[in-house]
ZAMARGU-4260 file (C-alpha; in steps of 0.2 Angstrom, whole numbers, plus 5000, padded with zeros to 4 digits):
<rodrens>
0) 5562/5629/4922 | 5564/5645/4930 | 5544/5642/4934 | 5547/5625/4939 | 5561/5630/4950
5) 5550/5642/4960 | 5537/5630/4962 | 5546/5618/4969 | 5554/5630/4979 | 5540/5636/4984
10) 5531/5619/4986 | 5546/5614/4996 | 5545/5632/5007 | 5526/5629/5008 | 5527/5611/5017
15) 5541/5616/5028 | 5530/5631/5033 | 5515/5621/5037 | 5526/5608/5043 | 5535/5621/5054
20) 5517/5626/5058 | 5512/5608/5065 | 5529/5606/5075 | 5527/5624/5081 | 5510/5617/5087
25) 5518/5598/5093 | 5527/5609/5102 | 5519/5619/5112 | 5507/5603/5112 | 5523/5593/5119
30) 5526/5608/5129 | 5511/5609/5138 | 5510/5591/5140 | 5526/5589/5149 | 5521/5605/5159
35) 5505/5595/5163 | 5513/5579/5167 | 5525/5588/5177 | 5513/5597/5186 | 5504/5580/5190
40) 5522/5573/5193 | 5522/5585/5205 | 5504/5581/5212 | 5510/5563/5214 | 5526/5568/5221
45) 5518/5579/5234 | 5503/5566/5237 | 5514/5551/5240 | 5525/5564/5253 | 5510/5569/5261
50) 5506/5550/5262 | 5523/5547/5268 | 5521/5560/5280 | 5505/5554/5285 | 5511/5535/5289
55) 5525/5545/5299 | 5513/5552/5309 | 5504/5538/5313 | 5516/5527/5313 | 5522/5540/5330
60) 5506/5543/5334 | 5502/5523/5337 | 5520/5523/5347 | 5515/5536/5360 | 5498/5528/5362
65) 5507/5511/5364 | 5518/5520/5379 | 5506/5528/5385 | 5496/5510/5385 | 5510/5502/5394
70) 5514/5517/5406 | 5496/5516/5410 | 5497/5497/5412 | 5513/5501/5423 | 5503/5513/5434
75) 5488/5502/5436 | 5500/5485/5440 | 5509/5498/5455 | 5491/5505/5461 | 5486/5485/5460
80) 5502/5480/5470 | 5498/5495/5481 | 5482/5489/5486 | 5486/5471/5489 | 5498/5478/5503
85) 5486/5489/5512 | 5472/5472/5509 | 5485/5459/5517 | 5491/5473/5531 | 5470/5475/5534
90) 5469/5456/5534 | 5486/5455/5547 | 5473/5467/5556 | 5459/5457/5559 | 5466/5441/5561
95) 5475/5450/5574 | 5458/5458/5582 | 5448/5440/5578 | 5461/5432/5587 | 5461/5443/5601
100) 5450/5434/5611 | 5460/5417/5610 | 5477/5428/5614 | 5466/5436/5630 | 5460/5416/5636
105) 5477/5412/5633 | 5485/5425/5644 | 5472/5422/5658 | 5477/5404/5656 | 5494/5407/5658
110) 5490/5421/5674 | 5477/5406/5680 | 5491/5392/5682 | 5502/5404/5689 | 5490/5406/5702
115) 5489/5388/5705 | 5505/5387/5707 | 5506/5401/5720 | 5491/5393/5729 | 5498/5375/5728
120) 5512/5383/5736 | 5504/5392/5747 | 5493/5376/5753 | 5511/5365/5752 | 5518/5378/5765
125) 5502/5379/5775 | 5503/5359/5777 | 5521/5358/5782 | 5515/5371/5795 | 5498/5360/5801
130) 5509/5346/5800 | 5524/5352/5810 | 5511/5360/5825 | 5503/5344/5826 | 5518/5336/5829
135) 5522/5349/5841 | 5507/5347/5849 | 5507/5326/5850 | 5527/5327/5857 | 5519/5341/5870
140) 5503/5329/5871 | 5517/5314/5875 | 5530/5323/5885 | 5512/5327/5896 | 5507/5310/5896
145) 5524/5306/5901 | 5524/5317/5916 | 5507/5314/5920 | 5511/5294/5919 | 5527/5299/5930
150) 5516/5308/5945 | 5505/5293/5943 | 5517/5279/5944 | 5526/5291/5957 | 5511/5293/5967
155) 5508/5273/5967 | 5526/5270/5969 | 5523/5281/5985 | 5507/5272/5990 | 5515/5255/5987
160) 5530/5260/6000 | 5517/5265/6011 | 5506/5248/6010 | 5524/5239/6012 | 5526/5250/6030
165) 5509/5248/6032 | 5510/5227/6030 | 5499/5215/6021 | 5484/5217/6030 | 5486/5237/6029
170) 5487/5242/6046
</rodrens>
């Protein structure tokens, strides 16, 4: 019994040592398993915040190159704006210059019936003046033929008083 004691004993220790053996070695098996999967845990951890990281930066990257897309579009809308006023104040220009001439015919229009009017003036006063030295000169033309016509009707008054001393027959 004593045999059988031992035997089964050492059955029993020998089992437990090789099954000590193969959970020494699941061990270390689990171990470096977990150590491995940790470590690839840890890959993936530090791949996905490098992703993360990465989307982040693109993420601001694409926001700065939409501002500075729309400052640019800004800047180009004020140059635009800019150039349309110095067009319309070139256009203003020309117009102004292509229209020179018809504001020069105008103004020697306006400065050609000004002198009208001074010459119409000039011709009215010039009239009154003829008119009123012909009509001096007929009332000095009449007031001669007046007293020429009163010498003359004298002077045959005076011949006719003489024929009356003279008689009919003039002697």
């Amino acid at each position: 019994m004593r045999r059988s004691f031992f035997l089964t004993v050492a059955l029993a220790m020998m089992p437990a040592n090789a099954f000590s053996q193969a959970t020494l070695q699941d061990q270390i098996s689990a171990v470096n398993r977990a150590y491995t999967d940790e470590q690839a845990s840890e890959a993936a951890a530090r791949k996905a915040a490098e992703a993360v990281q990465k989307a982040r930066a693109a993420k601001a990257q694409a926001r700065r190159d939409q501002e500075k897309k729309r400052e640019e579009a800004y800047q180009d809308k004020l140059r635009q704006m800019q150039l349309d006023n110095v067009q319309m104040d070139l256009d203003a220009k020309k117009a102004i210059v292509n229209h020179a001439d018809d504001y020069i015919k105008q103004d020697l229009k306006e400065r050609a019936a000004e002198t009208d009017v001074i010459q119409s003036n000039a011709d009215a006063t010039r009239n009154l003046s003829e008119g009123a030295k012909k009509e001096m000169v007929s009332e000095g033309k009449a007031d001669e033929n007046l007293s020429q016509g009163a010498e003359k009707k004298m002077e045959s008054e005076g011949k006719a008083d003489e024929r009356k001393v003279k008689g009919f027959w003039g002697f």
